[in-house]
N, CA, C and O atoms as a GROMACS GRO file, in nm:
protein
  496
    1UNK      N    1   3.212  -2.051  -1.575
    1UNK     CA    2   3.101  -2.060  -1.483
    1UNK      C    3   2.971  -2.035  -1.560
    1UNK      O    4   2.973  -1.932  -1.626
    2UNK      N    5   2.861  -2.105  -1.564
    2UNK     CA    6   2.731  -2.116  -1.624
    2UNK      C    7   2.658  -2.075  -1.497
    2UNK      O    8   2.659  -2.122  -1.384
    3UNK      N    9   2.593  -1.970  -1.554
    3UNK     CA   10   2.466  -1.837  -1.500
    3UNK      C   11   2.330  -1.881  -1.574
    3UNK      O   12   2.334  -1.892  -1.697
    4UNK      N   13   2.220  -1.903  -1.510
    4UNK     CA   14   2.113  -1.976  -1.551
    4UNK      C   15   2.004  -1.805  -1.467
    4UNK      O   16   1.987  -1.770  -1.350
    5UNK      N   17   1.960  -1.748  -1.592
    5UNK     CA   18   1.853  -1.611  -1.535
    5UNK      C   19   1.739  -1.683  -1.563
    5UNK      O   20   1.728  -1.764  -1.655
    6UNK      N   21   1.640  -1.647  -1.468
    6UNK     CA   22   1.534  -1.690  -1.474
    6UNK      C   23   1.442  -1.602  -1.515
    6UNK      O   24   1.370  -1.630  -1.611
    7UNK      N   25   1.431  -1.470  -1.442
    7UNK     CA   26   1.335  -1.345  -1.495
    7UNK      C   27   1.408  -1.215  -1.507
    7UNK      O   28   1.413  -1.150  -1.403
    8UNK      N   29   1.445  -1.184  -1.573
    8UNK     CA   30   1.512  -1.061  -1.608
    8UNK      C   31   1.414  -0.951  -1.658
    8UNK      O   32   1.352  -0.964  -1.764
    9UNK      N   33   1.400  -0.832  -1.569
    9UNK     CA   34   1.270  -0.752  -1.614
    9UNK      C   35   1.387  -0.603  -1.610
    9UNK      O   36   1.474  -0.586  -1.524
   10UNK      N   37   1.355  -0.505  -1.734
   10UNK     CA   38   1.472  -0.424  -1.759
   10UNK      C   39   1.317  -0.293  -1.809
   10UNK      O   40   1.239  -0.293  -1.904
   11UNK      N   41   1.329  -0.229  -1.725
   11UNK     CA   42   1.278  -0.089  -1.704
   11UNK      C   43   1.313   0.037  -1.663
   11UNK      O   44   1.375   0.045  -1.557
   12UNK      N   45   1.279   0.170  -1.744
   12UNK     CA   46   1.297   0.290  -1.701
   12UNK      C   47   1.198   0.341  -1.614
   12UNK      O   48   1.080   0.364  -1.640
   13UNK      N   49   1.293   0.365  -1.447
   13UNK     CA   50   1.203   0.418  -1.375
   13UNK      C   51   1.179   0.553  -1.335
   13UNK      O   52   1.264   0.615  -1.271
   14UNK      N   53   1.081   0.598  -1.365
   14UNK     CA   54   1.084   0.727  -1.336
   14UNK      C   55   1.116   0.786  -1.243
   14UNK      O   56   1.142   0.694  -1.166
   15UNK      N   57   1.148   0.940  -1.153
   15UNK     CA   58   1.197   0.958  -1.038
   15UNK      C   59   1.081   0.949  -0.967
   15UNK      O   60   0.968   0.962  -1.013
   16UNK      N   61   1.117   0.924  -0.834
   16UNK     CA   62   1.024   0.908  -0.727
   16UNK      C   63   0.897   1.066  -0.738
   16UNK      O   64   0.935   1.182  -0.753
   17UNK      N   65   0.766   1.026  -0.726
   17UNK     CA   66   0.666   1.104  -0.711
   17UNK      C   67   0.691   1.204  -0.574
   17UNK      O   68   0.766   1.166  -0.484
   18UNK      N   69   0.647   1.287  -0.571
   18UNK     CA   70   0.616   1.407  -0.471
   18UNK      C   71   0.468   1.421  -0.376
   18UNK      O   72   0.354   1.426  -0.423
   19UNK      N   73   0.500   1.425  -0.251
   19UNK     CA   74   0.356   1.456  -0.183
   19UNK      C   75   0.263   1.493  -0.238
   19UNK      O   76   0.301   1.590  -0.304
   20UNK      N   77   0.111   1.468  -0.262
   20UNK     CA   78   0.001   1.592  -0.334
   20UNK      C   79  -0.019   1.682  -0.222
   20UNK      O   80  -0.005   1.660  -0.102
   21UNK      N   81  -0.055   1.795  -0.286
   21UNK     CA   82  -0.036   1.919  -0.162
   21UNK      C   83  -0.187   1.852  -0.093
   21UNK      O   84  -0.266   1.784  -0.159
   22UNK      N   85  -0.202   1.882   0.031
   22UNK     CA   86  -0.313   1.869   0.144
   22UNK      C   87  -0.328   1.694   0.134
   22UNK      O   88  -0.444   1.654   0.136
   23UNK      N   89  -0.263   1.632   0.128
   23UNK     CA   90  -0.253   1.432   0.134
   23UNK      C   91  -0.194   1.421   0.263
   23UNK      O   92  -0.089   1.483   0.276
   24UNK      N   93  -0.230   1.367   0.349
   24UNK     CA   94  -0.178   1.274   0.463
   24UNK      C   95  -0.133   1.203   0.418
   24UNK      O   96  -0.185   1.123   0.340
   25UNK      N   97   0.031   1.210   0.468
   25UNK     CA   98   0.098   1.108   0.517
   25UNK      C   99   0.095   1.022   0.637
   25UNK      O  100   0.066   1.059   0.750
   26UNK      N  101   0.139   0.863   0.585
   26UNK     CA  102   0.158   0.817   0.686
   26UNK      C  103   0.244   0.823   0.764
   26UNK      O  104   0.221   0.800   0.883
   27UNK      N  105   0.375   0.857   0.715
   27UNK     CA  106   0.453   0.839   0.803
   27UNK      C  107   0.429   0.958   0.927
   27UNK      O  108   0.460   0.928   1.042
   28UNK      N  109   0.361   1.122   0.888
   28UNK     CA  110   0.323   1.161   0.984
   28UNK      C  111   0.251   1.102   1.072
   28UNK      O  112   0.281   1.148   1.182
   29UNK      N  113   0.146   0.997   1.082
   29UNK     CA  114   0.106   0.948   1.154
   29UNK      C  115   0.158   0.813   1.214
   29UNK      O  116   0.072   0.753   1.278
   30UNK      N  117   0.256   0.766   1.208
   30UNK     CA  118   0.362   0.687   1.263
   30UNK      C  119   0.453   0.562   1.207
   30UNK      O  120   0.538   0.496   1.268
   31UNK      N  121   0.399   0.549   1.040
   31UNK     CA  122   0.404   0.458   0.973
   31UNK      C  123   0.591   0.484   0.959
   31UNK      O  124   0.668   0.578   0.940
   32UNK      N  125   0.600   0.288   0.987
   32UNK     CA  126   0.752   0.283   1.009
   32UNK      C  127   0.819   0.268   0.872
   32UNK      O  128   0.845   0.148   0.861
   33UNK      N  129   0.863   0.339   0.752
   33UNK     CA  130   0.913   0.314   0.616
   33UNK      C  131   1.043   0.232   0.641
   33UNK      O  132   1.098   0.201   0.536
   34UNK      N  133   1.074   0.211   0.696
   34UNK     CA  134   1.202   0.063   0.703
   34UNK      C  135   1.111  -0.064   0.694
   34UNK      O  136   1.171  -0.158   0.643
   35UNK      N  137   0.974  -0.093   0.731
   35UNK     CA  138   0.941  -0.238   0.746
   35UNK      C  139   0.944  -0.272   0.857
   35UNK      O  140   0.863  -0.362   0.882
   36UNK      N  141   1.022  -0.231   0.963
   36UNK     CA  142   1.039  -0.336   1.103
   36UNK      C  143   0.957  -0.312   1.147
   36UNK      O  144   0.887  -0.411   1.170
   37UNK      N  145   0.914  -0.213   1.181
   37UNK     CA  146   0.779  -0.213   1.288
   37UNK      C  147   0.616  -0.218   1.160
   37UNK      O  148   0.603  -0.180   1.044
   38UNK      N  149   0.523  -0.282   1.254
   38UNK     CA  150   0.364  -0.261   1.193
   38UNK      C  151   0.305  -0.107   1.173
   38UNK      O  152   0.308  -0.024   1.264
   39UNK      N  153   0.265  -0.088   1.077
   39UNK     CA  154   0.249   0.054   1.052
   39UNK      C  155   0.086   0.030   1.012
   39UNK      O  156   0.048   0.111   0.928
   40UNK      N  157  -0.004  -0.054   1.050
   40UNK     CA  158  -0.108  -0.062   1.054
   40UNK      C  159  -0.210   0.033   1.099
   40UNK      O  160  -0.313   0.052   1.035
   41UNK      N  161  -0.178   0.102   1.224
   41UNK     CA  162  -0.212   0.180   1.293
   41UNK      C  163  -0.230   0.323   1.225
   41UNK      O  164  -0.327   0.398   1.220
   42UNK      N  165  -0.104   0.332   1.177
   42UNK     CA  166  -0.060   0.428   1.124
   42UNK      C  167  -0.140   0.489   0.950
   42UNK      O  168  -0.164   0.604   0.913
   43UNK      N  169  -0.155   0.401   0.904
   43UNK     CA  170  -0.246   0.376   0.794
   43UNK      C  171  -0.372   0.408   0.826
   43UNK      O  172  -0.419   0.501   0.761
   44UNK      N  173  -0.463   0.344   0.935
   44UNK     CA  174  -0.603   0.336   0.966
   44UNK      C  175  -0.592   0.516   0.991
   44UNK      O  176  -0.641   0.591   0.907
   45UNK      N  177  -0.538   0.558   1.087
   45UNK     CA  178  -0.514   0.704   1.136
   45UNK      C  179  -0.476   0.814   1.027
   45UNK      O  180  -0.520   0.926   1.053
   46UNK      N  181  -0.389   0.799   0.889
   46UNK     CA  182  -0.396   0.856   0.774
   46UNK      C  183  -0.496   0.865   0.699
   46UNK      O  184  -0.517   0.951   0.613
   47UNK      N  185  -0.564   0.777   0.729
   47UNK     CA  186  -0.716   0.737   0.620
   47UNK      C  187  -0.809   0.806   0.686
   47UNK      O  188  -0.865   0.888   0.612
   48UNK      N  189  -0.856   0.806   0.818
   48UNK     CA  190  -0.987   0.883   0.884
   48UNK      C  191  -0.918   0.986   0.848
   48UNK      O  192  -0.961   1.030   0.741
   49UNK      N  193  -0.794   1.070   0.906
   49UNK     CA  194  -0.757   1.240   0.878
   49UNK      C  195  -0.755   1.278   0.755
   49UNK      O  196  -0.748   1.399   0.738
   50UNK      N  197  -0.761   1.180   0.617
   50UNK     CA  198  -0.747   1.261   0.509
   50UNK      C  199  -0.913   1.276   0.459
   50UNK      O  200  -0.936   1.337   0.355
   51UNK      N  201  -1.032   1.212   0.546
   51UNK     CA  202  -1.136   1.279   0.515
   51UNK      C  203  -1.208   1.291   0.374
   51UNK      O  204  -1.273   1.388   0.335
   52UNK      N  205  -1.178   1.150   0.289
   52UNK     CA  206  -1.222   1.127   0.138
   52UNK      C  207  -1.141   1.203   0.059
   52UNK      O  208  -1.190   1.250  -0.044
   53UNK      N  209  -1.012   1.226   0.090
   53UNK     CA  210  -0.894   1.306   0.035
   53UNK      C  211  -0.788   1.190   0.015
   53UNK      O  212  -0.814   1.072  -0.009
   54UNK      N  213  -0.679   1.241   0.029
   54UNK     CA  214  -0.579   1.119  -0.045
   54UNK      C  215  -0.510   1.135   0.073
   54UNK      O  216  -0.507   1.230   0.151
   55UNK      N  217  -0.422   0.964   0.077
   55UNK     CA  218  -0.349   0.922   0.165
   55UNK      C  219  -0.192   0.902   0.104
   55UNK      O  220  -0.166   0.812   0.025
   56UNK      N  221  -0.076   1.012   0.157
   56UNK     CA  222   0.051   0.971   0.130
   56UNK      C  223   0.125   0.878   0.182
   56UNK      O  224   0.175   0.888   0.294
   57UNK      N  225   0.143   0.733   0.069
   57UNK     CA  226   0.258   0.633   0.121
   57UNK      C  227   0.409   0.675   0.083
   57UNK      O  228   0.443   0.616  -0.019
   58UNK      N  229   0.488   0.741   0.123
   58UNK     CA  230   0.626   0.820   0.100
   58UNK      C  231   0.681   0.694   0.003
   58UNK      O  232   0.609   0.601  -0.031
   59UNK      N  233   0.785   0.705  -0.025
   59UNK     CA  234   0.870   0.589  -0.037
   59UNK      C  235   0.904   0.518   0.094
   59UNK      O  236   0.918   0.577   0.200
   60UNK      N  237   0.915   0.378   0.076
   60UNK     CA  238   1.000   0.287   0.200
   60UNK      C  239   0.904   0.195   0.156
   60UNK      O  240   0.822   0.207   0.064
   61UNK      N  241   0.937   0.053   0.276
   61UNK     CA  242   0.903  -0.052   0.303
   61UNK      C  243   0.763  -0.117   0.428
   61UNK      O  244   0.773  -0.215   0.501
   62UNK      N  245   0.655  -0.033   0.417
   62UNK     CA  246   0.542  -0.079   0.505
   62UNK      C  247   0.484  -0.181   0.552
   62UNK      O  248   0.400  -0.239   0.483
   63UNK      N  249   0.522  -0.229   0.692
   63UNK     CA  250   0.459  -0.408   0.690
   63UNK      C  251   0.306  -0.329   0.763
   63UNK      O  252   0.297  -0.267   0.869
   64UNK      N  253   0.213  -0.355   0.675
   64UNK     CA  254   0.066  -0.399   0.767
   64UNK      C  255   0.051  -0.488   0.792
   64UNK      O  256   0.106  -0.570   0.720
   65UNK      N  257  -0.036  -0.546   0.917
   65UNK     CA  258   0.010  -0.692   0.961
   65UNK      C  259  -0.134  -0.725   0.979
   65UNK      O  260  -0.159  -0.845   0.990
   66UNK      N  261  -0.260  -0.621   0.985
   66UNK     CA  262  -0.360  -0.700   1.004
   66UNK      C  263  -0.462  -0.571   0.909
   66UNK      O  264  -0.438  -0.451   0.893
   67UNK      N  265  -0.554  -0.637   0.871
   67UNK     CA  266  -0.647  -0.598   0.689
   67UNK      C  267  -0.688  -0.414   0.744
   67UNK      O  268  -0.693  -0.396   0.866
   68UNK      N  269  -0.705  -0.336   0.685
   68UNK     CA  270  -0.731  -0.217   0.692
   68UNK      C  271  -0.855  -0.217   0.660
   68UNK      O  272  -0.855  -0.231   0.538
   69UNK      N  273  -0.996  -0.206   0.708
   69UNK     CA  274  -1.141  -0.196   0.691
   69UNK      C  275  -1.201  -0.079   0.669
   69UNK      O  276  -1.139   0.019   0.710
   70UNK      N  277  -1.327  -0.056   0.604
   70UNK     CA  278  -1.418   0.051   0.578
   70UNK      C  279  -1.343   0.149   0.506
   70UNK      O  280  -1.388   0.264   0.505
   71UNK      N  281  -1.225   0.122   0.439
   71UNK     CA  282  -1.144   0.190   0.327
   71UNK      C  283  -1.206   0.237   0.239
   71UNK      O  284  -1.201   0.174   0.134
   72UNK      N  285  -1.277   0.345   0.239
   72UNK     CA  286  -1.430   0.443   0.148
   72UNK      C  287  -1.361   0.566   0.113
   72UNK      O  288  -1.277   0.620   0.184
   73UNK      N  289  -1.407   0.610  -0.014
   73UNK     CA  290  -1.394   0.769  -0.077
   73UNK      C  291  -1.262   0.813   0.018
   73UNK      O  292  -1.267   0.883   0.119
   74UNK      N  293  -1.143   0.750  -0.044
   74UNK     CA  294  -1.024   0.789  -0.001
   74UNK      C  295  -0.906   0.727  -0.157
   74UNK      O  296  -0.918   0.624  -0.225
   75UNK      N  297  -0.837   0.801  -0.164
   75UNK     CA  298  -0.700   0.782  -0.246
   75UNK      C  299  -0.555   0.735  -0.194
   75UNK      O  300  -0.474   0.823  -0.164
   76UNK      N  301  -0.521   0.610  -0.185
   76UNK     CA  302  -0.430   0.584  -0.128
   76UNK      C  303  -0.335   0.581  -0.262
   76UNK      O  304  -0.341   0.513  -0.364
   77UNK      N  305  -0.248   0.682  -0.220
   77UNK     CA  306  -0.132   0.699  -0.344
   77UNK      C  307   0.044   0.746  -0.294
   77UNK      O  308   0.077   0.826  -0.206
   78UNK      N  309   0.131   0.667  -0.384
   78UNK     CA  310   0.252   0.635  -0.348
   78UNK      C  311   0.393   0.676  -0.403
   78UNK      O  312   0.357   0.684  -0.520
   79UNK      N  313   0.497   0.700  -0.406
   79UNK     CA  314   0.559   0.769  -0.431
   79UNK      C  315   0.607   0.707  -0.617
   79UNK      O  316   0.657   0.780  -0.702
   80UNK      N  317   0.581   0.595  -0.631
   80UNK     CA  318   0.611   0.449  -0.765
   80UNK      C  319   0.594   0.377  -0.681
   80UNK      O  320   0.609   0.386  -0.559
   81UNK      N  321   0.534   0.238  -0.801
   81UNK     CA  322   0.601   0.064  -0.738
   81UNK      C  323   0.723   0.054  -0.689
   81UNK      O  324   0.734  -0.020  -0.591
   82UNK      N  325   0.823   0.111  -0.732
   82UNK     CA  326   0.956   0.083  -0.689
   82UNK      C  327   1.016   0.147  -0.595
   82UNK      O  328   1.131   0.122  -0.557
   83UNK      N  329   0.925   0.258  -0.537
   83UNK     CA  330   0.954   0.323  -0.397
   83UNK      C  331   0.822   0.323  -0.298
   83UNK      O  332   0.855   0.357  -0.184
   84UNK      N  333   0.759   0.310  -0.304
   84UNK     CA  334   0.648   0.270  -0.192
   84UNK      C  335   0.591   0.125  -0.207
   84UNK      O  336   0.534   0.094  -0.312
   85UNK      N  337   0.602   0.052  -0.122
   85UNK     CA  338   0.590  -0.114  -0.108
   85UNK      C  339   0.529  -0.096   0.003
   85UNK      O  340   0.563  -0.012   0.087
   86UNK      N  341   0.399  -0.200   0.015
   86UNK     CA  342   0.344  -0.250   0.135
   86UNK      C  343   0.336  -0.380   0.141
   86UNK      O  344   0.287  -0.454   0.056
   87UNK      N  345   0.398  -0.415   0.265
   87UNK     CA  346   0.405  -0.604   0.267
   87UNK      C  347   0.264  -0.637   0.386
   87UNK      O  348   0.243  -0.612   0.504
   88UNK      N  349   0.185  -0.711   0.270
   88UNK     CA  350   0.075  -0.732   0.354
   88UNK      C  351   0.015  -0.881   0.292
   88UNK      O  352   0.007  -0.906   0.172
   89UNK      N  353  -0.020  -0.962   0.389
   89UNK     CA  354  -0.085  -1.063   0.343
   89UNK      C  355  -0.306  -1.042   0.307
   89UNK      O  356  -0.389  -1.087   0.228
   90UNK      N  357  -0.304  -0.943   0.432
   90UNK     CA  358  -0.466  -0.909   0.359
   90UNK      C  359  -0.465  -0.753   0.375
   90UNK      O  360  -0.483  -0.708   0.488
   91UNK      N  361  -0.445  -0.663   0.265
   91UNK     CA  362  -0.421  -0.517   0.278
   91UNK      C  363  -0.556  -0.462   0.316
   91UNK      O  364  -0.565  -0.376   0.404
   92UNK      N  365  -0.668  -0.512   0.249
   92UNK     CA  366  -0.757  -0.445   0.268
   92UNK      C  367  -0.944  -0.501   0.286
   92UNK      O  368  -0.996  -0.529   0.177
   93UNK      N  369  -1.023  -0.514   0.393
   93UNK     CA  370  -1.092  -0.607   0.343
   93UNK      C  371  -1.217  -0.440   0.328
   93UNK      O  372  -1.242  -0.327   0.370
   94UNK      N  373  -1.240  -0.508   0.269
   94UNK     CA  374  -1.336  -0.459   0.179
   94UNK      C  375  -1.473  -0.509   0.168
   94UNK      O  376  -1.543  -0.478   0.072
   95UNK      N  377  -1.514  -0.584   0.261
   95UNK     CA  378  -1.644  -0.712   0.229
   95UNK      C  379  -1.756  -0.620   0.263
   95UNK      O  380  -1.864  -0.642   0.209
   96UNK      N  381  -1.742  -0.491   0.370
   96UNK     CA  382  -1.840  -0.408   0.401
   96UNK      C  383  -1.843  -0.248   0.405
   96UNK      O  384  -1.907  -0.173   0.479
   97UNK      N  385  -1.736  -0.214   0.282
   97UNK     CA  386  -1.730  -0.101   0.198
   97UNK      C  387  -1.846  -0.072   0.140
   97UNK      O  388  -1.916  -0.159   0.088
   98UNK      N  389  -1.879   0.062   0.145
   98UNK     CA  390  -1.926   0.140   0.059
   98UNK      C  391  -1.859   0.142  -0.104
   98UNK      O  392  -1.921   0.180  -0.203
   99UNK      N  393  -1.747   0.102  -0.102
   99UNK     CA  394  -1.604   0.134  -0.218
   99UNK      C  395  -1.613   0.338  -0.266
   99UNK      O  396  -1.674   0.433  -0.217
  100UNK      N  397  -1.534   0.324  -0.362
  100UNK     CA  398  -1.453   0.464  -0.413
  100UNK      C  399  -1.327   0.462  -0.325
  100UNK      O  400  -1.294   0.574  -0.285
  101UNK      N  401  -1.270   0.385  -0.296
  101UNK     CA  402  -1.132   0.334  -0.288
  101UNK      C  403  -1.047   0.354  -0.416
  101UNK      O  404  -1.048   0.291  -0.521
  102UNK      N  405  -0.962   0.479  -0.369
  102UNK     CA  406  -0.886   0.402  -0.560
  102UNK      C  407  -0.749   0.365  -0.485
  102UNK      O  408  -0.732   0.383  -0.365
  103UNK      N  409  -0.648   0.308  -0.576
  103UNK     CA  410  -0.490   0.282  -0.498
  103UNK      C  411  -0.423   0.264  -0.648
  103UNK      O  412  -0.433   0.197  -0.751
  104UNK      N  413  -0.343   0.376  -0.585
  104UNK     CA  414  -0.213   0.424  -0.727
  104UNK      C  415  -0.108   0.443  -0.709
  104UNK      O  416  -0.097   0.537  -0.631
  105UNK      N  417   0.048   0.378  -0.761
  105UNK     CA  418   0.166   0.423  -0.734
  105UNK      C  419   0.222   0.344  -0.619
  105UNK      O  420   0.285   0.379  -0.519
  106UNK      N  421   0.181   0.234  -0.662
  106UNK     CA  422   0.254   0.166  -0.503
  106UNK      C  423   0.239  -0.002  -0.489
  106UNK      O  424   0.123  -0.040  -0.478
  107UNK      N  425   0.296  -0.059  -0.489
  107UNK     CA  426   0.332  -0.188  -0.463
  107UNK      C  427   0.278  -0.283  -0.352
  107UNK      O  428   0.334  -0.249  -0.248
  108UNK      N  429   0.207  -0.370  -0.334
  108UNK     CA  430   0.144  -0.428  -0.260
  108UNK      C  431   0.230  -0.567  -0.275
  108UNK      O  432   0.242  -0.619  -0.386
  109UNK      N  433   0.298  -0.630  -0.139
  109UNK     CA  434   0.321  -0.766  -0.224
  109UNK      C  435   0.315  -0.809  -0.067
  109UNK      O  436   0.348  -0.741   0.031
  110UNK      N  437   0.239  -0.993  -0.073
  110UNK     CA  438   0.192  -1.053   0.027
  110UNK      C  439   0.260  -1.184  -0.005
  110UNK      O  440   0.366  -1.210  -0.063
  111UNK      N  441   0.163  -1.260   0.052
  111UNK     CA  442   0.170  -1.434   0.035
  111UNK      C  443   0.030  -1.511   0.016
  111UNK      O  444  -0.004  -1.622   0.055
  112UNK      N  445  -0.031  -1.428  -0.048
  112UNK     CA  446  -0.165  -1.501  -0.109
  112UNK      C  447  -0.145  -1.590  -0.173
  112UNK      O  448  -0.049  -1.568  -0.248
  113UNK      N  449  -0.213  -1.748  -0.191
  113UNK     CA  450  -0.110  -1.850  -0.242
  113UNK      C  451  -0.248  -1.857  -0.379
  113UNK      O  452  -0.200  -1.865  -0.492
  114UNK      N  453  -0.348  -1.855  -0.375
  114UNK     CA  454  -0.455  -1.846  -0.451
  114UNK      C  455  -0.567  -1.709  -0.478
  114UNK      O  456  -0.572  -1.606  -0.412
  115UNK      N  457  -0.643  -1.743  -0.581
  115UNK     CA  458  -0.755  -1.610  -0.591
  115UNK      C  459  -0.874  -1.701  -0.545
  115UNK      O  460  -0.907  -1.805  -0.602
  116UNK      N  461  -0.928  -1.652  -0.446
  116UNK     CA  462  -1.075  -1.681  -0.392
  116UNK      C  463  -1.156  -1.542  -0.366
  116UNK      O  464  -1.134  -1.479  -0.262
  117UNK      N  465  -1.242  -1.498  -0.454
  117UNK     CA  466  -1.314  -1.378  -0.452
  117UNK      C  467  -1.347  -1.308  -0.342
  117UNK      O  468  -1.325  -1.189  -0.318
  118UNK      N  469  -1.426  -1.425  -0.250
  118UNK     CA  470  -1.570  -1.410  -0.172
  118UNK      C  471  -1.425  -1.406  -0.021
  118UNK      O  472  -1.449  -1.452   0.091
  119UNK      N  473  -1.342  -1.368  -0.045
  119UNK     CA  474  -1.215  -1.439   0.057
  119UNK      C  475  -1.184  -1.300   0.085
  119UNK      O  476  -1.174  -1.225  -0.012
  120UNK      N  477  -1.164  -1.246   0.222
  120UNK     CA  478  -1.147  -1.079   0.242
  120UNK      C  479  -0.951  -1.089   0.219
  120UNK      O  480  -0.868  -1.000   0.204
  121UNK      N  481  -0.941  -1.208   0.225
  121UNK     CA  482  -0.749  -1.269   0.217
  121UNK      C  483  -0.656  -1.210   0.065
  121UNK      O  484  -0.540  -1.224   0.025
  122UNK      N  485  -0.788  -1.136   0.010
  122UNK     CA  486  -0.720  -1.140  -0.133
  122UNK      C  487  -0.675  -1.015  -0.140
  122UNK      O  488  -0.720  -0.965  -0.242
  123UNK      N  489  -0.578  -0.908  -0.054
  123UNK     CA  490  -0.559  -0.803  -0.066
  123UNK      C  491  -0.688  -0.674  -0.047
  123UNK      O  492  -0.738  -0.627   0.055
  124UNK      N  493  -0.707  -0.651  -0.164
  124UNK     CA  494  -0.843  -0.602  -0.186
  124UNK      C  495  -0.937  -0.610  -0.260
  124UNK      O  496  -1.039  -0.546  -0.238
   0.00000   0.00000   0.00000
């Protein structure tokens, strides 16, 4: 039998990261880490309570389903790429930020089919 690999990517992953002490979580605020439900809500509500402090994405699977706005002087940070994933086609628009947004430790993956700058569609 002939096996045809196409991308084979071979990495050591480190163990999953730990809460930062005083970070909102989302999932305290209702964010569904399986994926099935929209945890959009849940995100917007982590971000005002952490107050230009940092936002915990635990590990799991986060669908946001519609763009997260005015995302300012906040830290959205995640447990690794390989344990905190957010499935979002526009994560974040950003067109009328202040910015100091940072985002660390965490996986964003959509269906953006192109890069158009001026486009709020491009994640962030």
């Amino acid at each position: 039998t002939e096996v045809t690999v196409d991308v084979a990517d071979f990495e050591h992953v480190a163990p999953a990261a730990t809460q930062p002490a005083g970070a909102e979580s989302v999932v305290d605020h209702g964010a569904d880490p399986s994926g099935r439900d929209d945890s959009t809500q849940a995100f917007r509500e982590a971000i005002a309570a952490a107050k230009g402090g940092t936002v915990w994405i635990p590990p799991g699977d986060y669908a946001v389903n519609s763009a997260l706005s005015g995302v300012e002087d906040v830290t959205l940070q995640g447990a690794g790429s390989w344990y905190s994933v957010v499935h979002s086609s526009s994560f974040i628009n950003q067109s009328n930020a202040a910015g100091g947004a940072h985002l660390k430790d965490f996986a964003v993956i959509g269906e953006v089919t192109e890069r158009n700058d001026s486009s709020p569609d491009n994640f962030v």
